[in-house]
C-alpha positions as CSV (number, residue, x, y, z in Angstrom):
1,X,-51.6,-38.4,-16.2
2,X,-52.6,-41.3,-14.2
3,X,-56.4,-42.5,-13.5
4,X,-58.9,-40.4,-12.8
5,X,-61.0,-40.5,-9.5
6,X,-64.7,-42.5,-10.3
7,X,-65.9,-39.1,-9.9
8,X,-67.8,-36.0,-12.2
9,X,-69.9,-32.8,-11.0
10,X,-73.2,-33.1,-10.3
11,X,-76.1,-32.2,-11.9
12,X,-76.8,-35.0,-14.9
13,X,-80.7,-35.2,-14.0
14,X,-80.2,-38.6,-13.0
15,X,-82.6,-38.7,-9.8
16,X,-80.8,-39.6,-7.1
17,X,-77.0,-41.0,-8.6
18,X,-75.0,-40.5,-5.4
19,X,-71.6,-39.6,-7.3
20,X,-68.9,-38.1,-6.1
21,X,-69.4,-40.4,-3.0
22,X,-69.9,-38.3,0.1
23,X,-67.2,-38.5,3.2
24,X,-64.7,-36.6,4.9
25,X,-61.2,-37.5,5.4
26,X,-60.4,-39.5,8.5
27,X,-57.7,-38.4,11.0
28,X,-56.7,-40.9,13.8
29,X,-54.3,-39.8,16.3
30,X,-51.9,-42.0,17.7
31,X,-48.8,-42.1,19.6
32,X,-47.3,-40.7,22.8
33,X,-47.2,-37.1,24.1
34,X,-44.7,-34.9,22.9
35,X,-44.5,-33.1,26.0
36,X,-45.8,-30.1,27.4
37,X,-45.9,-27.8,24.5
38,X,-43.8,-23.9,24.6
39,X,-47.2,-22.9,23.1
40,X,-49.9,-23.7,25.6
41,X,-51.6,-20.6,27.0
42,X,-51.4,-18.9,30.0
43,X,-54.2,-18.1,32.6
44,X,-57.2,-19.4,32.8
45,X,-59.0,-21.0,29.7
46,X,-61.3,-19.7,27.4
47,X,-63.6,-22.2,27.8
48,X,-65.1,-24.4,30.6
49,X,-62.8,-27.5,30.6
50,X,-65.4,-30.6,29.2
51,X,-64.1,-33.4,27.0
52,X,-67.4,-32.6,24.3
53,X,-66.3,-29.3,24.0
54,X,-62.5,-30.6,23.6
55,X,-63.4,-33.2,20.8
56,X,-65.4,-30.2,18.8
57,X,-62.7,-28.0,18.9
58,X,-59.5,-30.8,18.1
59,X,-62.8,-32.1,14.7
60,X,-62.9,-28.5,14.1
61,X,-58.9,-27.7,13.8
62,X,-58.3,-31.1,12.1
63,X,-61.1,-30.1,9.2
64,X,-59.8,-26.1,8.9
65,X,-56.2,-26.5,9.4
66,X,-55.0,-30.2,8.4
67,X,-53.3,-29.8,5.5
68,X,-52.0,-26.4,6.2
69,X,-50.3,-27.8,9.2
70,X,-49.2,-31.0,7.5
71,X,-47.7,-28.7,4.5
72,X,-46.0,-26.6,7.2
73,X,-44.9,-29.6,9.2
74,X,-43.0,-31.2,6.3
75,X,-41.9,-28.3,4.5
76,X,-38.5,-28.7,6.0
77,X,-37.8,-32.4,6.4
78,X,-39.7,-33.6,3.6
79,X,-40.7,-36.0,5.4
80,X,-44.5,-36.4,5.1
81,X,-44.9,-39.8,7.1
82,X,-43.2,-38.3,9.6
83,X,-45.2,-35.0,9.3
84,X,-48.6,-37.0,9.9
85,X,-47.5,-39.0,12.8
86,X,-46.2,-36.1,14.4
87,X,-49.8,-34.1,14.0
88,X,-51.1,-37.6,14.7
89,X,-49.4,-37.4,18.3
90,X,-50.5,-34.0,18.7
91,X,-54.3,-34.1,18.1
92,X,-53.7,-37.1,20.8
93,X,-51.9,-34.8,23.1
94,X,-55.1,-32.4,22.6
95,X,-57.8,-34.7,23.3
96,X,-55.9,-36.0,26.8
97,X,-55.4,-32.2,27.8
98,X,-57.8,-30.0,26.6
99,X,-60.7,-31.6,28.7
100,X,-59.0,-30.2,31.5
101,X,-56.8,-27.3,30.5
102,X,-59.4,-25.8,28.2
103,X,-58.9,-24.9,24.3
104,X,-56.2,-22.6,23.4
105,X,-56.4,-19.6,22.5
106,X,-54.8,-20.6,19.4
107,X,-55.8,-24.2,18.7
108,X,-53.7,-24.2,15.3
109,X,-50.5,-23.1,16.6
110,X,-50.7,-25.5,20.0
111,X,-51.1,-28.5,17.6
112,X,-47.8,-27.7,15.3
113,X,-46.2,-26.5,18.6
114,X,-46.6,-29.7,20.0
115,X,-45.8,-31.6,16.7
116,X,-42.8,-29.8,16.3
117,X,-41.6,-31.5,19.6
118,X,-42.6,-34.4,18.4
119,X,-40.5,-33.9,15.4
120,X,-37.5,-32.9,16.9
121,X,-37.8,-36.4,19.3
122,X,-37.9,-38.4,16.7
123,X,-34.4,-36.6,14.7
124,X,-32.6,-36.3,17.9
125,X,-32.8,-40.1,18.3
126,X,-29.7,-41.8,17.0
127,X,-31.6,-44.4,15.4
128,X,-33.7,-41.6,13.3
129,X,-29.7,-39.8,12.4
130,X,-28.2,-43.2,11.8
131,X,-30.9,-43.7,8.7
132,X,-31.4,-39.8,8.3
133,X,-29.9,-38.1,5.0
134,X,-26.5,-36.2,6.2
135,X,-28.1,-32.7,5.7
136,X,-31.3,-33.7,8.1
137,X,-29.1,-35.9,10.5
138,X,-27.1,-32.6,11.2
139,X,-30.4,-30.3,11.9
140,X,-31.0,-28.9,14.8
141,X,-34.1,-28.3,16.1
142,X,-33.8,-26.4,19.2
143,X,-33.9,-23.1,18.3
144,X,-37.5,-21.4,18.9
145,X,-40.0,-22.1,15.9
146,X,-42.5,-20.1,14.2
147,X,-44.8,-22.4,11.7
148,X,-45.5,-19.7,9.5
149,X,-42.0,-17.6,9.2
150,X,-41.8,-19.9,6.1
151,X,-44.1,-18.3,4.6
152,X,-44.1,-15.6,2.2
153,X,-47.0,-14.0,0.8
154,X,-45.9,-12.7,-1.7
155,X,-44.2,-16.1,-3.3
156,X,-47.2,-18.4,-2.8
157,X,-50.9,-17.1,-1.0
158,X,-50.8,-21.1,0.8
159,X,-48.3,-23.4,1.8
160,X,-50.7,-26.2,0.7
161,X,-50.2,-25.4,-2.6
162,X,-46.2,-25.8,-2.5
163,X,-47.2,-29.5,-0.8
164,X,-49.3,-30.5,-4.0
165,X,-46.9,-29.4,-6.4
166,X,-44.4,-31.6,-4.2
167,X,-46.8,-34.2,-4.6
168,X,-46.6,-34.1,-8.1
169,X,-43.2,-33.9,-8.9
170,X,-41.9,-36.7,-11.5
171,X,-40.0,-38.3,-9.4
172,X,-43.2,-39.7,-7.6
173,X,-45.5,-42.8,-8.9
174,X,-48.3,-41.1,-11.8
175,X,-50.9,-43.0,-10.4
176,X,-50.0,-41.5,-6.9
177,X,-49.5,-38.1,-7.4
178,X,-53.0,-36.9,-6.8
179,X,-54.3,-39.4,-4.2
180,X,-51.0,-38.4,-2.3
181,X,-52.3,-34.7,-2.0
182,X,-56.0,-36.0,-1.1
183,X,-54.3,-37.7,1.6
184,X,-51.5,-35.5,3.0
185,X,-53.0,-32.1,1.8
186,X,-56.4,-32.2,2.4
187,X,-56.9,-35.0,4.9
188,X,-58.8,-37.6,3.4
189,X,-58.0,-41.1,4.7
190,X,-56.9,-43.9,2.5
191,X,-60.1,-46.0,2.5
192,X,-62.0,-42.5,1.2
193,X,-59.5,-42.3,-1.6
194,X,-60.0,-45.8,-2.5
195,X,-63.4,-45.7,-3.0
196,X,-63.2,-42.9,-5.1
197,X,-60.7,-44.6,-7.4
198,X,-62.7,-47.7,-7.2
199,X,-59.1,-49.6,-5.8
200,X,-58.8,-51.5,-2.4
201,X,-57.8,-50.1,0.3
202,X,-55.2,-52.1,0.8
203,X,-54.0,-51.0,-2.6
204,X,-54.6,-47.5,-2.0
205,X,-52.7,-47.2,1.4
206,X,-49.5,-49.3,0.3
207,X,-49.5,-46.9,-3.2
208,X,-49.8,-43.8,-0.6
209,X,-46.7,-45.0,1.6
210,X,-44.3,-45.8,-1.2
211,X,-45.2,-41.9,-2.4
212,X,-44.8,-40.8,0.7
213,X,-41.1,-42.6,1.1
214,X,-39.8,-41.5,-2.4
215,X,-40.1,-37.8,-1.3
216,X,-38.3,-38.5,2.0
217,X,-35.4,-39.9,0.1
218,X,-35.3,-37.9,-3.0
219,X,-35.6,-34.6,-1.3
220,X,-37.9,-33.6,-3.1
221,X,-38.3,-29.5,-2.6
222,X,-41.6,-28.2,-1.3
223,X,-42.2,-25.6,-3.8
224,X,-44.1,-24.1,-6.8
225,X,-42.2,-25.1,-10.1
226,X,-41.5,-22.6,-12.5
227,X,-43.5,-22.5,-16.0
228,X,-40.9,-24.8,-17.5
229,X,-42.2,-27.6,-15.1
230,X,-46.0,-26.8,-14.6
231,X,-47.3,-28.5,-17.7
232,X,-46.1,-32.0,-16.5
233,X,-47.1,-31.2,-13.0
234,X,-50.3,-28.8,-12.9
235,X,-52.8,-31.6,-14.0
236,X,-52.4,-33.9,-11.3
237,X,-52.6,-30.3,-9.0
238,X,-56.0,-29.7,-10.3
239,X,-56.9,-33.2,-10.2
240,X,-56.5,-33.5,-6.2
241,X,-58.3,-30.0,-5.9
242,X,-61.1,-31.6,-8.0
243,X,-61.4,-34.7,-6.1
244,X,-62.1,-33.1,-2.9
245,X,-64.9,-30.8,-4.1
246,X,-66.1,-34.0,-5.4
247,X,-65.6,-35.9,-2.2
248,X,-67.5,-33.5,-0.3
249,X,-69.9,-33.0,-2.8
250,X,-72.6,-32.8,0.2
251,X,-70.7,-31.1,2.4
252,X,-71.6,-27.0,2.9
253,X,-69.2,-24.2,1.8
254,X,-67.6,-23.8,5.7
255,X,-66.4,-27.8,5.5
256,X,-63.9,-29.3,3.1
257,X,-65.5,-28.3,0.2
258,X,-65.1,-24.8,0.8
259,X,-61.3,-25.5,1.4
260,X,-61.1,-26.9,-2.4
261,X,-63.0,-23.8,-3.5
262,X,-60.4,-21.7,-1.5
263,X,-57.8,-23.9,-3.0
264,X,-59.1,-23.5,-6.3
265,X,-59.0,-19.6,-6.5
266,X,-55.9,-19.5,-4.8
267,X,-54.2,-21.9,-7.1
268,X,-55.8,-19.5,-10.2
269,X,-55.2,-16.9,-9.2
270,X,-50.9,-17.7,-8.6
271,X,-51.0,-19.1,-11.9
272,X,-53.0,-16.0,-13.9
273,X,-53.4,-17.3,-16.6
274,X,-53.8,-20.9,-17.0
275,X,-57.3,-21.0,-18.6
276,X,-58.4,-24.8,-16.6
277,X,-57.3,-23.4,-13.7
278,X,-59.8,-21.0,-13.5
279,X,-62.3,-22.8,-14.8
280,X,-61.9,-25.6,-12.0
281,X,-62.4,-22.5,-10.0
282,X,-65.5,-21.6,-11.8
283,X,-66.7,-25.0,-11.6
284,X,-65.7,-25.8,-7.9
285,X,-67.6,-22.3,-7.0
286,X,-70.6,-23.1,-9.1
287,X,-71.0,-26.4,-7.2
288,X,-71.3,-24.5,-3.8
289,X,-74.2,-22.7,-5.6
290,X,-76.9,-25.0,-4.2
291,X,-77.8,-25.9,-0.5
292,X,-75.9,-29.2,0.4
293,X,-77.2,-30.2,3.6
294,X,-80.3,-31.7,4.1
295,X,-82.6,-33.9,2.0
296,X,-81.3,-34.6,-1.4
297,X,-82.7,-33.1,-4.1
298,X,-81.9,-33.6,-7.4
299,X,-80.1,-30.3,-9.2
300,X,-83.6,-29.6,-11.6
301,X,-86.0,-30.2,-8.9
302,X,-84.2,-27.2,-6.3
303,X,-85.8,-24.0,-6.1
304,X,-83.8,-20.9,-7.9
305,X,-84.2,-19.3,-4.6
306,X,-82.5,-21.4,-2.5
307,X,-79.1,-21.2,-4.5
308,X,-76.9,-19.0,-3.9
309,X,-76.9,-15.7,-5.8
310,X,-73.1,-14.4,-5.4
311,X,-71.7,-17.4,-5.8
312,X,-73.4,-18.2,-9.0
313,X,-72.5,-14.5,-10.1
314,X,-69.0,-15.4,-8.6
315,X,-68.5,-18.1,-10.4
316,X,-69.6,-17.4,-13.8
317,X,-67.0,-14.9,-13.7
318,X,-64.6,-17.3,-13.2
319,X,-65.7,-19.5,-16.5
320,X,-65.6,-16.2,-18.6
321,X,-62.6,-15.7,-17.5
322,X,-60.7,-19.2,-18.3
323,X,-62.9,-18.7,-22.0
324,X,-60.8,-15.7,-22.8
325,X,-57.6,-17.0,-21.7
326,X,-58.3,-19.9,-24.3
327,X,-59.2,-18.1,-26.7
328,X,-59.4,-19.9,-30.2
329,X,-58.2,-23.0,-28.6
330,X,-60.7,-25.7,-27.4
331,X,-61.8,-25.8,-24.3
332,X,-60.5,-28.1,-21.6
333,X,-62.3,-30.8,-19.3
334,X,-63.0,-28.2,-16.3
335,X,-64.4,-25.6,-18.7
336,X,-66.5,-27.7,-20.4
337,X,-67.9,-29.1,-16.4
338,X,-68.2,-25.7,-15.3
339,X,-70.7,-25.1,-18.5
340,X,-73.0,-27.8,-17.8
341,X,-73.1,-26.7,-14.0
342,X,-74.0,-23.2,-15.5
343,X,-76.3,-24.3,-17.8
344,X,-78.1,-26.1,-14.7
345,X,-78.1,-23.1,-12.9
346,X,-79.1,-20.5,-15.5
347,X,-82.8,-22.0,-14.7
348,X,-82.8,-19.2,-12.4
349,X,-83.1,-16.4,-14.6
350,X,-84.9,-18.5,-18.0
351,X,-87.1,-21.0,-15.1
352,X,-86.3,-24.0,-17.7
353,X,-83.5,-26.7,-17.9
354,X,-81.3,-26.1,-21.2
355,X,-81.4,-29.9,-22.1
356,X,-80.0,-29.5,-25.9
357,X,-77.1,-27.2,-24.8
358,X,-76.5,-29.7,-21.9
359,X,-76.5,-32.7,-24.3
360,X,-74.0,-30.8,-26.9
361,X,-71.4,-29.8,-23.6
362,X,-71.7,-33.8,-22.6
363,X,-70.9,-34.7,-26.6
364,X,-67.3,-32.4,-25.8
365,X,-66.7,-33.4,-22.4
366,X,-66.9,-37.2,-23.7
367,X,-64.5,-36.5,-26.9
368,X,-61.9,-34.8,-23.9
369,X,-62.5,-37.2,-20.8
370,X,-64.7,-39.9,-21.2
371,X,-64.9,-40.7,-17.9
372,X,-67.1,-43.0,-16.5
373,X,-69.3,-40.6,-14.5
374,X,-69.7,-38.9,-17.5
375,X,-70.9,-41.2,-20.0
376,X,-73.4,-42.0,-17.4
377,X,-74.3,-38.3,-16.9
378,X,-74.5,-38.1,-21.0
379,X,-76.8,-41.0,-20.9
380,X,-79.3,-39.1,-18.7
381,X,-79.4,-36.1,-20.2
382,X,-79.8,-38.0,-23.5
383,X,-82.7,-39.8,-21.6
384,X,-84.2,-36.1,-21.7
385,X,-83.6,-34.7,-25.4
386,X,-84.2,-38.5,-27.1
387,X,-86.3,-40.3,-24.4
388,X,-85.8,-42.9,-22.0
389,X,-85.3,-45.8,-24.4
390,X,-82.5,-43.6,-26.0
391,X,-80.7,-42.6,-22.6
392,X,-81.0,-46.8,-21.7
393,X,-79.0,-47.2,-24.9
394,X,-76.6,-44.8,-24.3
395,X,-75.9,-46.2,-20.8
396,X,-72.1,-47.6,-20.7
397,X,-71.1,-51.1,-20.7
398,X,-69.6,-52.2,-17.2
399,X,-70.9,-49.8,-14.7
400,X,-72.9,-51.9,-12.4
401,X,-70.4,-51.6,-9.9
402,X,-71.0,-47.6,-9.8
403,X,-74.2,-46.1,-7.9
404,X,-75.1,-43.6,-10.6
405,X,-75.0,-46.1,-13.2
406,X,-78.1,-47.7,-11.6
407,X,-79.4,-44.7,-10.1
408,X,-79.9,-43.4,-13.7
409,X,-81.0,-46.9,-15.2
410,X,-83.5,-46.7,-12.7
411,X,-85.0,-43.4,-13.6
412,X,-84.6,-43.5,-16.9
413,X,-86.6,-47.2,-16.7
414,X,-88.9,-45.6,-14.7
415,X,-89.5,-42.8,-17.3
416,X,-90.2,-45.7,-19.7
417,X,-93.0,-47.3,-17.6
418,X,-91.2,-50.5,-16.9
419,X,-91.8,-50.6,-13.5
420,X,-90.3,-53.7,-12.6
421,X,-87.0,-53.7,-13.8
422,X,-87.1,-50.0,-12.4
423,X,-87.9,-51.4,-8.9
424,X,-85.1,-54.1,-9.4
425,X,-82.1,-51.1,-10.4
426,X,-83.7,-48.8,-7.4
427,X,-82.4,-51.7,-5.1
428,X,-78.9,-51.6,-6.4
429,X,-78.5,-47.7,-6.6
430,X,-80.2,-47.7,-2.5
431,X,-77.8,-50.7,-1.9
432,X,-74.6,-48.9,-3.0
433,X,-75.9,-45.4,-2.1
434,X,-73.3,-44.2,0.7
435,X,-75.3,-41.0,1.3
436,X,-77.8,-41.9,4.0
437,X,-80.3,-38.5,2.1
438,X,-79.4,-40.0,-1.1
439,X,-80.8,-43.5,0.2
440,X,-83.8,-42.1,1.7
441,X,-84.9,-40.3,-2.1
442,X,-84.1,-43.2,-3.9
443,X,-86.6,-45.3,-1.4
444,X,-89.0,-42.4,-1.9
445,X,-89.1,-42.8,-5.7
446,X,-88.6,-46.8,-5.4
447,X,-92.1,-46.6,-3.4
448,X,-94.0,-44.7,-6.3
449,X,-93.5,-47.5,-8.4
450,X,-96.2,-49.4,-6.5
């Protein structure tokens, strides 16, 4: 598959690496109104009308219900571009109305209501049928629509889903695939997904839009392959799952991150019995374990008590699971990244770090993905079972544009008592920190030094 996000789970004992980088997907709205929408409700509002109250409810739609409305919105043009804008427009639409009409009963279904309108503007003009594909120039668009009459439960538990797989389909750019469903299904904006990739934006955004245009003119169809197809198409699925948790590695269980988890069950539980799709749902699940908000505070330094009991149990589950589905055969990058999360976590009921059994899942995660984030998450944990100098060693050539690469030099420095070149790495990993909690424990450990 193409590359990989600049991104691994957390817990490596680094002190303060700040990777997956934190953020939430951007959503700008644009455009002019569609008009007033068949959907709005009737009577007086539910709420008092105030543009505060407004903007909270159109943030809180736009994080819940993006990507479902996106994957409903483009499920039958396949026209994603056109998708977006039209959403665009609505949340617009929203933010000029609801201070005075008052939130919807049904903020979800105003928003596609209205974006549906939108749609069917932009297809009824001639110059949209002049350029349209013969079977989407001929559509018609007036009669009533229901978003979710699409949608059958029993075929597929979420629409997003049948959008990834989309996403992924051969026909579109490798190295697009899974930024495409970063962007289109879960929300995030382009200069999110470049930062994660370490790319431009520039690069990132123009890579999106050419993805975006091959499905439009391929026609490509919005649903789940069948097992013939799913080898060549479920790893960039998994990836784009993966990458948000990462993303939003900060974020609490009722934000994005608890839309991967959601994503991640779901998506295991279609499949059955594809043993890394469970385990990303083991390890997504795990990751929600301990409290995100806050100060930071490194995985080994939390307090059992504070993680969260059912989801540990919930996940764990989950990773025995995908272990008996593989059963002789070796196990996969998620699995093995679901192992050292549980290995982290089992401090709860032994009240020590496992450092050897962390050290030996880092030696197997490194001969299957030897990603970046990983060899520096090796590194530290090597830092632990060989000391300091023996973690610096192991520290990979050409990371000094990465913040955990010099989050971890700096710890692992500071381990060694060289306080000064410890003081000079703290700098970098504070300088490149994005997390503004993550900043303010590096500073705090920078300031022991002297």
């Amino acid at each position: 598959m193409g590359a990989q996000p600049v991104m691994d789970a957390a817990g490596s004992g680094s002190g303060g690496g700040s990777s997956p980088p934190a953020g939430s997907g951007g959503r700008d709205g644009g455009g002019s109104p569609a008009g007033l929408p068949t959907g709005a409700p009737a009577g007086p509002p539910i709420v008092s009308p105030d543009r505060a109250i407004a903007y909270s409810a159109a943030a809180h739609a736009a994080r819940d219900s993006y990507g479902r409305l996106v994957a409903v919105l483009a499920a039958n043009t396949g026209d994603l571009a056109l998708a977006e804008d039209a959403l665009a427009d609505a949340f617009t639409t929203a933010l000029e109305r609801w201070p005075a009409s008052g939130i919807p009963d049904n903020p979800e279904g105003w928003l596609i209501t209205v974006a549906r309108n939108r749609q069917r503007d932009v297809w009824k003009s001639a110059a949209a049928r002049a350029s349209a594909p013969l079977d989407l120039a001929t559509t018609d668009f007036a009669e009533p629509f229901d978003a979710f009459d699409a949608v059958d439960p029993l075929r597929i538990p979420d629409r997003r889903l049948e959008l990834c797989f989309t996403c992924a389909h051969p026909a579109i750019d490798e190295a697009a695939r899974t930024p495409l469903m970063l962007q289109a299904v879960l929300g995030f904006d382009a200069a999110h997904i470049a930062a994660a990739y370490a790319v431009p934006t520039a690069t990132m955004a123009q890579r999106l839009t050419r993805a975006k245009r091959r499905i439009a003119r391929a026609r490509i169809p919005f649903v789940v392959p069948d097992r013939r197809d799913l080898p060549e198409r479920l790893p960039a699925v998994l990836e784009a799952v993966y990458g948000c948790a990462a993303i939003t590695w900060r974020d609490d269980a009722d934000s994005l991150a608890g839309e991967a988890r959601h994503l991640a069950v779901t998506l295991a539980g279609l499949l059955e019995r594809e043993p890394e799709a469970w385990a990303l749902a083991a390890l997504v699940t795990l990751s929600l374990a301990p409290p995100r908000s806050g100060p930071y505070v490194p995985l080994e330094e939390q307090s059992p008590a504070s993680w969260d009991a059912p989801l540990i149990d919930e996940g764990e589950a989950y990773l025995r699971r995908a272990a008996a589905l593989r059963g002789g055969a070796a196990p996969g990058r998620f699995e093995l990244e679901a192992a050292i999360q549980a290995v982290h976590l089992d401090r709860r009921r032994t009240g020590t770090v496992d450092w050897a059994a962390l050290r030996t899942l880092y030696s197997a995660l490194l001969a299957v993905a030897p990603s970046l984030g990983a060899r520096v998450a090796a590194a530290a944990v090597i830092g632990r079972t060989d000391g300091p100098a023996a973690g610096l060693a192991a520290l990979p050539a050409g990371g000094e544009g990465f913040q955990p690469w010099w989050a971890t030099r700096a710890d692992l420095l500071r381990r060694a008592g060289d306080e000064v070149d410890s003081d000079a790495a703290y700098a970098h990993a504070i300088e490149l920190a994005r997390d503004p909690d993550v900043r303010a424990f590096l500073a705090e450990r920078r300031s022991e030094l002297r």
